[in-house]
Structure formats: C-alpha cells, structure tokens
C-alpha atoms as a printed R data frame, in Angstrom:
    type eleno elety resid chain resno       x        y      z
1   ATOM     1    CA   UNK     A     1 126.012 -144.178 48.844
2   ATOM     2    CA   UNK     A     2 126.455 -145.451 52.379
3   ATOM     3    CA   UNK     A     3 129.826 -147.003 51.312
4   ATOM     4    CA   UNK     A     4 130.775 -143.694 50.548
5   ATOM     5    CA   UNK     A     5 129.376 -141.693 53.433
6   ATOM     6    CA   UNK     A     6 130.828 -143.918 55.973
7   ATOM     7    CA   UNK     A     7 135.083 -142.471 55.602
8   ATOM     8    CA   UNK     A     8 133.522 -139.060 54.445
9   ATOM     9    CA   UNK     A     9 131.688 -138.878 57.478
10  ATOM    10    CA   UNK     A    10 134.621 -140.210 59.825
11  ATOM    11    CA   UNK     A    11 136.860 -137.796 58.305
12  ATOM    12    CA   UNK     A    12 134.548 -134.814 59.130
13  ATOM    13    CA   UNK     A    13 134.111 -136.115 62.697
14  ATOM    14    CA   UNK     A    14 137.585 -136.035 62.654
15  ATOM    15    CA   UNK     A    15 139.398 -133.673 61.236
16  ATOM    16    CA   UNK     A    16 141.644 -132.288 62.987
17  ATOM    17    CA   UNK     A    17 143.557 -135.245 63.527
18  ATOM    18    CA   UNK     A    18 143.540 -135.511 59.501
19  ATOM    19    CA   UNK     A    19 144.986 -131.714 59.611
20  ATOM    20    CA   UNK     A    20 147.570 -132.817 62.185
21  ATOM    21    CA   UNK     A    21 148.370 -136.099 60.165
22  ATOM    22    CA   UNK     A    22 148.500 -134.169 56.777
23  ATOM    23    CA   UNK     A    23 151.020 -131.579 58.315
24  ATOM    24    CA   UNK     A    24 153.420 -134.308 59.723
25  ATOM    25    CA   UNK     A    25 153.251 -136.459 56.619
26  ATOM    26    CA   UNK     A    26 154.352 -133.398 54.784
27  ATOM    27    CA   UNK     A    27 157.083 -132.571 57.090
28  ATOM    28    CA   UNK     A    28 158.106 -136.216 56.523
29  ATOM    29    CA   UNK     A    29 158.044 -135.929 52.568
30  ATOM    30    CA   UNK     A    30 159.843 -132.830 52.680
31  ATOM    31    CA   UNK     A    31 162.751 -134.136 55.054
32  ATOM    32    CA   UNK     A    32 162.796 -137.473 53.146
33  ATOM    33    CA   UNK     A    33 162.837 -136.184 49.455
34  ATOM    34    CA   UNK     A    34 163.684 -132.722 49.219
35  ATOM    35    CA   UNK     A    35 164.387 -132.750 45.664
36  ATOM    36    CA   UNK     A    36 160.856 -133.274 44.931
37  ATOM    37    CA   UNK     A    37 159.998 -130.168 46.349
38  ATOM    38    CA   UNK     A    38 159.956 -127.727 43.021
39  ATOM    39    CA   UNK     A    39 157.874 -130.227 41.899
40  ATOM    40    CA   UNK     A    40 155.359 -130.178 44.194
41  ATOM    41    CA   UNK     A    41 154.938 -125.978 44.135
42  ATOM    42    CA   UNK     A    42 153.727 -126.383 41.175
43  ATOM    43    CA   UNK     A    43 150.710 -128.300 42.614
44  ATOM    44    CA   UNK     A    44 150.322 -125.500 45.369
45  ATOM    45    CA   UNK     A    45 147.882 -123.206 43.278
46  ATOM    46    CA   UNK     A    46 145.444 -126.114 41.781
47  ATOM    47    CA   UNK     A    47 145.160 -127.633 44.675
48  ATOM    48    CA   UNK     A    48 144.659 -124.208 46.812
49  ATOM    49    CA   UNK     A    49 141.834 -123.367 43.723
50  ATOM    50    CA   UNK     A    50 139.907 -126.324 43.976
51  ATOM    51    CA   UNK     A    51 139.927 -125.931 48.093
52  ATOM    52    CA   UNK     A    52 138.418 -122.662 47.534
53  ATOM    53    CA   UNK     A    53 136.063 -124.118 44.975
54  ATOM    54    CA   UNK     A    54 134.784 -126.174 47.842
55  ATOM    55    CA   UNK     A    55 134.320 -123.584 50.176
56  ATOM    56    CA   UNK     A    56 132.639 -121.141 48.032
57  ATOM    57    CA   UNK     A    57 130.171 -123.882 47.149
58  ATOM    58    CA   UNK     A    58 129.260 -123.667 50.702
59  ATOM    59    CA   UNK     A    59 128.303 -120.168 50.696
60  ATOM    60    CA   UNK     A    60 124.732 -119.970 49.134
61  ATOM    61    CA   UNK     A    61 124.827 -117.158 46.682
62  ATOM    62    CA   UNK     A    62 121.110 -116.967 46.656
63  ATOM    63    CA   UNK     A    63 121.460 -116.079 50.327
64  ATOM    64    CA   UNK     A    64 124.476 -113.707 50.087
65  ATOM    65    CA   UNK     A    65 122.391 -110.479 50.274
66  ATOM    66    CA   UNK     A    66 119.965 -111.584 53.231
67  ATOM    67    CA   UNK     A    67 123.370 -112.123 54.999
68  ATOM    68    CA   UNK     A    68 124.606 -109.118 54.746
69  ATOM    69    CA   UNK     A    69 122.064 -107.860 56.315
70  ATOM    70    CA   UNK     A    70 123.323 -109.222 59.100
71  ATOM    71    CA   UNK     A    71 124.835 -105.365 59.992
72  ATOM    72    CA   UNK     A    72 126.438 -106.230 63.380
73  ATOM    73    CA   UNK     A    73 128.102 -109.338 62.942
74  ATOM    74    CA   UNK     A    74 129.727 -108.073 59.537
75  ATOM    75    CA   UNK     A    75 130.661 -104.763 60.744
76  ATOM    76    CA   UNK     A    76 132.130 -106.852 63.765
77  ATOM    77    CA   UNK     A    77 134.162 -109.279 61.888
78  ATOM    78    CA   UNK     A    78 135.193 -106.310 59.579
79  ATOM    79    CA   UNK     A    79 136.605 -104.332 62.568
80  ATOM    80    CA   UNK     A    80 138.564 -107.229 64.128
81  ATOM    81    CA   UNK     A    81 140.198 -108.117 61.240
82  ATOM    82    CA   UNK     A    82 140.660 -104.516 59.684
83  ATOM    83    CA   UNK     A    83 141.136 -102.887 62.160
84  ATOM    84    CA   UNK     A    84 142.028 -104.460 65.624
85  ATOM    85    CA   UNK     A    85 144.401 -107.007 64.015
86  ATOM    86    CA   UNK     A    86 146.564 -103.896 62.090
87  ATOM    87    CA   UNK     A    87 146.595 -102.769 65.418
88  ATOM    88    CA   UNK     A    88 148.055 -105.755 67.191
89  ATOM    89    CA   UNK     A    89 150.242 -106.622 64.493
90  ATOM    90    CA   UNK     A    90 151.881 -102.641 64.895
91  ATOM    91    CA   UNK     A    91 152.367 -103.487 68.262
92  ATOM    92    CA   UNK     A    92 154.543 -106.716 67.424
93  ATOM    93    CA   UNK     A    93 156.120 -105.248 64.345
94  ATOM    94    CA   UNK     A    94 159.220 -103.521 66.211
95  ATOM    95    CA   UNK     A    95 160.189 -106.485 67.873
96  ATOM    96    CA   UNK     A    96 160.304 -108.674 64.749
97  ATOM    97    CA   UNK     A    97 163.830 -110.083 63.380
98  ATOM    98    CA   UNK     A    98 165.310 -107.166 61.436
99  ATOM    99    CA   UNK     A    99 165.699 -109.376 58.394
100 ATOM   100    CA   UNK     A   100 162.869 -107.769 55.434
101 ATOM   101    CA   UNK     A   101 161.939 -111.325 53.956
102 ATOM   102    CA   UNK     A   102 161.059 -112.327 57.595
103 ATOM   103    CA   UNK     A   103 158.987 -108.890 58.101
104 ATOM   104    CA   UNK     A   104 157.368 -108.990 54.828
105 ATOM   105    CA   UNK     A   105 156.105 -112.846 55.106
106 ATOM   106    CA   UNK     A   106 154.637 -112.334 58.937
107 ATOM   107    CA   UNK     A   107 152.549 -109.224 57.291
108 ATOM   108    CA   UNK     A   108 151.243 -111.201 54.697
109 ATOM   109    CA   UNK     A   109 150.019 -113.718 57.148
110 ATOM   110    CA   UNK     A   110 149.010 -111.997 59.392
111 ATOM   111    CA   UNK     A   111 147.521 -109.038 58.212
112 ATOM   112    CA   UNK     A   112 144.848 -111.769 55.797
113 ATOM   113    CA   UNK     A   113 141.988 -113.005 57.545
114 ATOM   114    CA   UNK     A   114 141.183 -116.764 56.800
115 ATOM   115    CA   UNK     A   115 138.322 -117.965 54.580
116 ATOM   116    CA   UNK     A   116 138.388 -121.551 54.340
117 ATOM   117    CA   UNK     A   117 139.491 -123.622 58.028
118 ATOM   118    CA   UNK     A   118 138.280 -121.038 60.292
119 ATOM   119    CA   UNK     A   119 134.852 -122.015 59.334
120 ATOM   120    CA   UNK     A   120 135.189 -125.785 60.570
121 ATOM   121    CA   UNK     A   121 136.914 -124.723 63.680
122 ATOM   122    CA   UNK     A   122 134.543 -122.028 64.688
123 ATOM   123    CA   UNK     A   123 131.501 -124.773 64.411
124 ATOM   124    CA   UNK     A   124 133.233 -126.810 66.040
125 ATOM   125    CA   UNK     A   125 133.597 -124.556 69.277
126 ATOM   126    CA   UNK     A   126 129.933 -123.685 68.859
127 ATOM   127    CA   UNK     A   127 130.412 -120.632 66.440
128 ATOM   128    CA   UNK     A   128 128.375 -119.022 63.625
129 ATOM   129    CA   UNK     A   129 130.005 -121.153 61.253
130 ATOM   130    CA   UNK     A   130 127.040 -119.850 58.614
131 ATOM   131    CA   UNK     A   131 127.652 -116.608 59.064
132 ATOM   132    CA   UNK     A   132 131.091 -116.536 58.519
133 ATOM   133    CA   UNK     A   133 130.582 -118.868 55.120
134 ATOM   134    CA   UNK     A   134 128.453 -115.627 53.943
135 ATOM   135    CA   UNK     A   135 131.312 -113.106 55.449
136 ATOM   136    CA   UNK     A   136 133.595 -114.977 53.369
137 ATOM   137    CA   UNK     A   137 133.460 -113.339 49.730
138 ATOM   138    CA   UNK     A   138 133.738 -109.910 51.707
139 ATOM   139    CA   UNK     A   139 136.597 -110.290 54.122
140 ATOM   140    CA   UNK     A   140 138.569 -112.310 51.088
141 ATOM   141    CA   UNK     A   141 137.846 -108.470 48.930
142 ATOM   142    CA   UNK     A   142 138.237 -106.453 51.141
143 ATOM   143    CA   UNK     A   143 141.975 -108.011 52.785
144 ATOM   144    CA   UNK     A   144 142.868 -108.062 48.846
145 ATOM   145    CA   UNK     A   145 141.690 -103.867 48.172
146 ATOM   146    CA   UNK     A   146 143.656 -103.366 51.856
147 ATOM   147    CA   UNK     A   147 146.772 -105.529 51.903
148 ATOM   148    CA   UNK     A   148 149.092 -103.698 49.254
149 ATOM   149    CA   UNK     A   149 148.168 -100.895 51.425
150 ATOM   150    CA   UNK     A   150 148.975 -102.024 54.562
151 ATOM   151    CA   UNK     A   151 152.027 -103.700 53.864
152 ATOM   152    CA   UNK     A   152 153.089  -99.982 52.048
153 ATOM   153    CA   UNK     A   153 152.513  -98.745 55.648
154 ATOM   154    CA   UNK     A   154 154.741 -100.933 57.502
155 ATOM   155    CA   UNK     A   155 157.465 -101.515 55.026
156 ATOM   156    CA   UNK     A   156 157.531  -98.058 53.101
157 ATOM   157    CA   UNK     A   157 157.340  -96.807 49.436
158 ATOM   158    CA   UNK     A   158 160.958  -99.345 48.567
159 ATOM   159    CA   UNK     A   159 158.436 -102.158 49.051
160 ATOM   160    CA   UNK     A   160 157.547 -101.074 45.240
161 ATOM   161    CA   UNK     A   161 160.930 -102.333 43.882
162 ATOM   162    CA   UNK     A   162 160.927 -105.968 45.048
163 ATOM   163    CA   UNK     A   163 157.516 -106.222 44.852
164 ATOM   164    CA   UNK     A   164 155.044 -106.491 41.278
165 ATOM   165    CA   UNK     A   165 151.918 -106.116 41.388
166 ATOM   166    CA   UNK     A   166 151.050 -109.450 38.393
167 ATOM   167    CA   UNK     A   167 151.176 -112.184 40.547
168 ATOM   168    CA   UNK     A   168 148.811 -110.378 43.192
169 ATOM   169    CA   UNK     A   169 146.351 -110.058 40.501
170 ATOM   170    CA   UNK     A   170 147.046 -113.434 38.889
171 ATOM   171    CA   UNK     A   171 146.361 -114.443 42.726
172 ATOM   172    CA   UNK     A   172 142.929 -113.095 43.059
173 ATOM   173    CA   UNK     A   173 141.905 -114.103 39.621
174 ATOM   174    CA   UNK     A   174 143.168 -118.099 39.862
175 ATOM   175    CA   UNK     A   175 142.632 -118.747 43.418
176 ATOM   176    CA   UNK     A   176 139.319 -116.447 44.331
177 ATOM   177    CA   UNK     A   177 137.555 -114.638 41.723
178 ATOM   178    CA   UNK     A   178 137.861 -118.069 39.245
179 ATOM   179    CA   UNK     A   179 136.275 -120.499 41.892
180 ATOM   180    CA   UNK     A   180 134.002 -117.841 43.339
181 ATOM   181    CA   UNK     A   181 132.281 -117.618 39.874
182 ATOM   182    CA   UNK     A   182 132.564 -121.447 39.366
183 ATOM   183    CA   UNK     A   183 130.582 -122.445 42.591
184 ATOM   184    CA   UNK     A   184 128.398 -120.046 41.930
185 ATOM   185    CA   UNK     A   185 127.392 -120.952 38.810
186 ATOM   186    CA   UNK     A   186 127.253 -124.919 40.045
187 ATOM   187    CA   UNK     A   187 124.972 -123.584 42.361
188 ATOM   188    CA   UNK     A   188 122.782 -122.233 39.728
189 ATOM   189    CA   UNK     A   189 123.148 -125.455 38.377
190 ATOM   190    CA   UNK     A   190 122.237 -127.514 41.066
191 ATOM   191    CA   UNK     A   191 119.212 -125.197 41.610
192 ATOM   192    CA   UNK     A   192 117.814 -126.079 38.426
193 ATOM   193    CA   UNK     A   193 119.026 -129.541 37.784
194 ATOM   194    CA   UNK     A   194 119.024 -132.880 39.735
195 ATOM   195    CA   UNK     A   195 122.614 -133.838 37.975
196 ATOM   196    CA   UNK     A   196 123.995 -130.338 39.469
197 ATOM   197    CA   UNK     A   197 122.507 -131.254 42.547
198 ATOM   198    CA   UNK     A   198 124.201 -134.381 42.255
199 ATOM   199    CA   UNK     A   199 127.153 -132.927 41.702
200 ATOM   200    CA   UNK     A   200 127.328 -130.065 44.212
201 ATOM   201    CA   UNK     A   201 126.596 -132.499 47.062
202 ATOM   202    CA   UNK     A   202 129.311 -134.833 46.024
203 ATOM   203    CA   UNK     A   203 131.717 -132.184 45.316
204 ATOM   204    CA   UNK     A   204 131.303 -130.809 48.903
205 ATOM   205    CA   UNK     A   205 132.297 -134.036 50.493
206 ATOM   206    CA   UNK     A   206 135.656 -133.419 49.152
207 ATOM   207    CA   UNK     A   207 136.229 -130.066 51.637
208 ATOM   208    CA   UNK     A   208 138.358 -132.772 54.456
209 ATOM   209    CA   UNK     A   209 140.442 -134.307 52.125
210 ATOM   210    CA   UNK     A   210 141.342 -131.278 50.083
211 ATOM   211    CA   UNK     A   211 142.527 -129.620 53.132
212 ATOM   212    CA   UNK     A   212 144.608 -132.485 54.191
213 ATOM   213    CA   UNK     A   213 145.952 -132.551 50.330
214 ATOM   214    CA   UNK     A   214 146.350 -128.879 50.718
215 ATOM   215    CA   UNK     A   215 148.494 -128.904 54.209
216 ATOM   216    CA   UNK     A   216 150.724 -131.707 52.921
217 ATOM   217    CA   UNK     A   217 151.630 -130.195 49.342
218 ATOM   218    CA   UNK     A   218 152.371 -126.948 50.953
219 ATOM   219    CA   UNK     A   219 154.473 -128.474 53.724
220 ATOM   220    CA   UNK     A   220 156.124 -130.703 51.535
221 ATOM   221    CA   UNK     A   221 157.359 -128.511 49.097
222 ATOM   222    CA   UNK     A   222 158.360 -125.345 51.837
223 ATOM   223    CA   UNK     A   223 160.550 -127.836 54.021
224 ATOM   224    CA   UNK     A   224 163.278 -127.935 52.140
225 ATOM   225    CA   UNK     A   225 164.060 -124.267 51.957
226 ATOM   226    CA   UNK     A   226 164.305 -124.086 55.325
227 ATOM   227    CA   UNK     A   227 167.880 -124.126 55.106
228 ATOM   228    CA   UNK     A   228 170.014 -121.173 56.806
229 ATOM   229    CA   UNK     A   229 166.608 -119.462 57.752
230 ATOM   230    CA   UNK     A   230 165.799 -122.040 60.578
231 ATOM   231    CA   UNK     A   231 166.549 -119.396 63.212
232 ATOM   232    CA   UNK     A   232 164.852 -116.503 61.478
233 ATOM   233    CA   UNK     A   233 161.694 -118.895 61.361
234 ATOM   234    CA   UNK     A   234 162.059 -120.019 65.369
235 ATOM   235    CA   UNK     A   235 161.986 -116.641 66.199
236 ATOM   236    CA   UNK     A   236 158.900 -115.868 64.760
237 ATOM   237    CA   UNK     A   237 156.892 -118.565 66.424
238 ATOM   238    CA   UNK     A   238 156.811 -116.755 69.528
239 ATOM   239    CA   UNK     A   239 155.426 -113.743 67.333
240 ATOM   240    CA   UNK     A   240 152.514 -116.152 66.207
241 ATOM   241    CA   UNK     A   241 151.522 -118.020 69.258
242 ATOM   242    CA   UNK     A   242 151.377 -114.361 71.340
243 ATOM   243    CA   UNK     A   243 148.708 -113.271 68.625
244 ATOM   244    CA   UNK     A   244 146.882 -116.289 69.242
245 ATOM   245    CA   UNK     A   245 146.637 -115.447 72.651
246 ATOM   246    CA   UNK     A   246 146.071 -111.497 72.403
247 ATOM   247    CA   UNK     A   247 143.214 -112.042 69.465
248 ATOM   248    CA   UNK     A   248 141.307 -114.316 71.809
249 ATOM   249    CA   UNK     A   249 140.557 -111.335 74.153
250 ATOM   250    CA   UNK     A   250 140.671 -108.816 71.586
251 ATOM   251    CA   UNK     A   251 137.968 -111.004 69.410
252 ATOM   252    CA   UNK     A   252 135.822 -111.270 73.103
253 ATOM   253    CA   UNK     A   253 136.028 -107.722 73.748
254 ATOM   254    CA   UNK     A   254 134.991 -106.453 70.083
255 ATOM   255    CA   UNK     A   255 132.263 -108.709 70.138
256 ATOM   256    CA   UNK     A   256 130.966 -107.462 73.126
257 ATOM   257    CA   UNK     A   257 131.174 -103.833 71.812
258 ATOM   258    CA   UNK     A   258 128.788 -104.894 69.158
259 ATOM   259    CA   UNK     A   259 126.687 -106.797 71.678
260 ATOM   260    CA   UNK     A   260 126.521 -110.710 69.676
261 ATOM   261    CA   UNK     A   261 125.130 -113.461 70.539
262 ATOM   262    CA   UNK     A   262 127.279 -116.593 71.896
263 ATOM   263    CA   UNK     A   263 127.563 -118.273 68.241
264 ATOM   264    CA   UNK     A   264 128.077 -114.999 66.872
265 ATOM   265    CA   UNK     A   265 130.708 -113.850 69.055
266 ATOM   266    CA   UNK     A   266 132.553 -117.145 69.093
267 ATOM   267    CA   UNK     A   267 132.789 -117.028 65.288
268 ATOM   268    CA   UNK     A   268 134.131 -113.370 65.689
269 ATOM   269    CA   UNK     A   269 137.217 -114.790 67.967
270 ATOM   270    CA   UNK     A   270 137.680 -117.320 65.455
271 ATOM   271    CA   UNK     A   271 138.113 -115.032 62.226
272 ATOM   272    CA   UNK     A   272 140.241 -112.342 64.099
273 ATOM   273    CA   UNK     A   273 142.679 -115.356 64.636
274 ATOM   274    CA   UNK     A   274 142.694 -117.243 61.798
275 ATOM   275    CA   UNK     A   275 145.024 -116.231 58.868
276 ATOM   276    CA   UNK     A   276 144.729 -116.644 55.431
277 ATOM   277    CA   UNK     A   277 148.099 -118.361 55.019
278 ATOM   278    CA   UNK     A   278 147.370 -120.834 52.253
279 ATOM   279    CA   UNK     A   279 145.798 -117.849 50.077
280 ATOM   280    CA   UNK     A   280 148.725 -115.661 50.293
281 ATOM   281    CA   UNK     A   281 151.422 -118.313 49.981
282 ATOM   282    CA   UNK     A   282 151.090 -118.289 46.268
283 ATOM   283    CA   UNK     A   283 151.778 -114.305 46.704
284 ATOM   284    CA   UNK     A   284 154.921 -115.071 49.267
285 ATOM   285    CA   UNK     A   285 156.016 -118.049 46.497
286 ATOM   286    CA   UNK     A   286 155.893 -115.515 43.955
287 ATOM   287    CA   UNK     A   287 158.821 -113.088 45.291
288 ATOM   288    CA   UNK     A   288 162.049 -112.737 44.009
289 ATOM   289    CA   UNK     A   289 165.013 -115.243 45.060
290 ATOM   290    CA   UNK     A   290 166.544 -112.774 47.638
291 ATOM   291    CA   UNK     A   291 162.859 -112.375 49.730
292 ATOM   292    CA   UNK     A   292 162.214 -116.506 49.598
293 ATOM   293    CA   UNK     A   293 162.251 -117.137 53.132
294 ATOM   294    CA   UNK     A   294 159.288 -115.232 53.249
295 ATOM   295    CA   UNK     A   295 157.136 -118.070 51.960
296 ATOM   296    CA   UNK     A   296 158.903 -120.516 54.621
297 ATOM   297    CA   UNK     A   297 157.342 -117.645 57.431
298 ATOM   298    CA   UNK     A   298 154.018 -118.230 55.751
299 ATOM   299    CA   UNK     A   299 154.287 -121.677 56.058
300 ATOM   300    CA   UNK     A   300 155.669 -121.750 59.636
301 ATOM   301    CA   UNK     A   301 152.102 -119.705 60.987
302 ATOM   302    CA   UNK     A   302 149.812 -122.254 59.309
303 ATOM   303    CA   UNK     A   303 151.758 -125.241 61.514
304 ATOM   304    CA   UNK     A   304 151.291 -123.237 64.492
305 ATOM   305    CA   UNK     A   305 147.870 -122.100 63.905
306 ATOM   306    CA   UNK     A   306 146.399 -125.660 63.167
307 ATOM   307    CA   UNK     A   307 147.959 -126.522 67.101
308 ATOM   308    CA   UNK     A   308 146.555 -123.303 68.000
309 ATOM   309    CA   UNK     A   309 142.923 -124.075 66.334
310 ATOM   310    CA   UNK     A   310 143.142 -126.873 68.572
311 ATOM   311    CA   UNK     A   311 143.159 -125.504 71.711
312 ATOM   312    CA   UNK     A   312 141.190 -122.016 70.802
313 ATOM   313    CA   UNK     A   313 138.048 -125.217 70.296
314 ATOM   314    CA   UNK     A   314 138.594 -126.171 73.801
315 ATOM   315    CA   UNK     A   315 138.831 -122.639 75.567
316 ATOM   316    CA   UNK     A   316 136.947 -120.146 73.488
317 ATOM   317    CA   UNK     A   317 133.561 -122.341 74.359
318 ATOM   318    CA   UNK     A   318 134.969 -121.288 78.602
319 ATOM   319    CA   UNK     A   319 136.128 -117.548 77.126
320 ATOM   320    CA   UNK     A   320 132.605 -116.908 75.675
321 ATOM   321    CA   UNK     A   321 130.544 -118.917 77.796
C-alpha cells in the first residue's frame, strides 16, 4: 500500500509538470511517427471516458442535491460561463481568421466550460475545488442543451449542412452520460461494500496519470495534421491567451456581484477560463474532411491553456486576495 502511495502521491504533488511532460512527449510522438497518428484517434474516446469516469467518481452523488443548494456559487459559475464567456467570445469573433473550420473549432472550445483539470488547478490556487466537483454534472448539461445553439448563433442556419447532429449525441452518451452513471453506481457500491470501497479508492488514484495519458494521445495523434493549417492555428493563439487574460477579471468581477467567499470566488475565475477541450474534441474529430483543422484549433487551446493554468495558480491567489 505504501509502495503504491509513494509515485501516486508524487505525481499529485506534482502535476503539472506531468501535464507539461505529457504534452511535450506527445508533440515528440507526433513529429517522430506521424503515421501512427490514425491509430492513436482511435484511443482518444476510451481514454477521454475513463478520465471522466475518474472525475465523476469524485463528485459524491449522495451529496449532489445539498450542493446545489449552494444558490450563489452555482448561479455564479452558471453566469460566467453562460453568459459572460458568450459575451467575450462575441467580442473576439470578428477578428478571427475568416477561414469556417478555424471559426467553428475556437467556438467549440471556447464556448464549453471544463469539467475535469479545472478542478486540480483551482485547489491548487486555493479554490472551491468541492464545489466545482458538484457544479460539474450541471455545467457539462447545460454547455451540451446550449452549444448547438450557440454555435447556430455565430455561424448561421448553413452550420446545419456540414454539421450532424449523431456524433454530438454519441458524444454525450460515451464520454458523459455512460461514466456519469458508472461512478455513480460504484459509488453505490462502495457505500455498501468494502470491495467497492476498495475499488473506488484505487480507481481514483488513477485521475494524474489518466490526464497525462489523455494530453499525450490527443497531442500525438492531432500533430500531424497540422500541415498547411500551421498559420491558421498561430493566429489563433493570440485569440486564446487574450481570453485568459480578460476571464481573469471578468471571473473577479462576477464573483463579486454575487458577493463569494475567497475559495468560492477563486474557483469561479477558474471555471470561466477553463475549456472543455478534451470533451469536445471527439465532436471537432467527428467533422467532415473539409472542416478537419478544426480539431487541430481544439487541440492548439488545450497546449496553451495548460501554460496558462500555470500562471492563473500563481496570480489569481494576488487577483483575489
């Protein structure tokens, strides 16, 4: 058991650095063997499913209704993400490359609140990190009810002939309404039985390396299709590091409106940043041939946000004081 605990333990204390590691050992895979790329999409959405598995698990579903009761901070993290980030993201739109694949990937990223990283870096600058593990079955609905529409609104009624609507539901039902149930009903397990205790404790050491496994497939496998599109993807850095920068504030200032505490309002600046990339690459992977870089835009936000995540630990601490 202590065996065990000991690399579990120093990966936890250390994660970032494993994030950081995973997404340049990707980035090396991908530039070394490209060919092995198709291969390794195929690993995208088990590996993505079993991630969520693991963060699920972590969100007692015994609990789930005493935490929504938690009015303020859910109707705050509902507002930054639904309806402050829309905003900001309007504000950005015109200046985005003209190109629709480029368009269509930064709205899927950006317009998705995150449900599985952005609860390790918020406790990690001092957040709420339990309150947004209850949040997270909510915000993961609600962006999934929301984003058809919202992508409808910036990219008009033609979206409908490029776009089907099976692999958004295949989405929801492999990678969040599938793992929801099965952590929940481990939990039930565990509640009753030592070996499902057993089991749900072990299981949840896995959260670290799963990430890491999760960076590095994604990475690995995206690389290669950078191809022509490497300018269309430098512009749109810029695009993501300025909403780093802008949600910072705009978290702050909607957290004050709803008068939080410190934890609380640090955890609120941490989910209005965060996107859900890895849950809506399988959504960008599954466009046709002609919108494929949009996946590669996807990819492109998580590489800056995991730099970003790194230095919103350091300041939001001095920005919420």
């Amino acid at each position: 058991m202590s065996q065990s605990a000991g690399p579990v333990a120093a990966m936890e204390r250390h994660q970032v650095a494993v994030y950081l590691g995973a997404l340049a050992a990707g980035a090396l895979a991908g530039w070394v063997a490209p060919g092995a790329g198709p291969s390794l999409e195929h690993a995208i959405n088990p590996v993505l499913a079993a991630l969520l598995y693991v963060t699920f698990l972590q969100v007692p579903a015994a609990q789930l209704l005493r935490s929504l009761r938690a009015g303020r901070f859910l109707a705050a993290a509902l507002v930054v993400n639904f309806a402050v980030v829309p905003l900001v993201v309007a504000a950005l739109f015109p200046f985005l490359p003209a190109d629709r694949a480029v368009r269509l990937g930064v709205l899927l990223v950006l317009l998705a609140p995150c449900v599985d990283y952005v609860i390790v870096f918020s406790g990690l600058a001092g957040g709420s990190a339990e309150r947004l593990l209850a949040a997270t079955p909510l915000l993961l609905l609600a962006q999934l009810v929301l984003l058809p529409g919202f992508l409808l609104l910036f990219l008009g009624s033609g979206l409908g002939d490029v776009i089907e609507p099976g692999p958004f539901v295949e989405a929801f039902i492999v990678l969040i309404a599938g793992p929801l149930a099965l952590a929940w009903l481990t939990q039930a397990w565990a509640a009753r039985r030592p070996a499902g205790r057993r089991v749900s404790e072990a299981v949840g050491t896995a959260m670290v390396p799963l990430m890491a496994a999760t960076l590095l497939t994604v990475v690995a496998s995206q690389l290669p299709k950078l191809g022509d599109s490497a300018g269309d993807v430098a512009r749109v850095v810029p695009f993501y590091v300025l909403f780093l920068l802008v949600m910072a504030f705009a978290g702050r200032a909607v957290a004050r409106l709803f008068r939080l505490t410190t934890p609380d309002a640090r955890a609120i600046v941490f989910t209005g940043a965060t996107r859900n990339s890895l849950v809506v690459l399988p959504l960008a992977l599954a466009l046709p041939d002609a919108l494929a870089v949009a996946a590669v835009i996807v990819v492109t936000q998580t590489l800056v946000e995991v730099v970003g995540m790194v230095a919103y630990v350091r300041a939001i601490p001095r920005l919420v004081p």
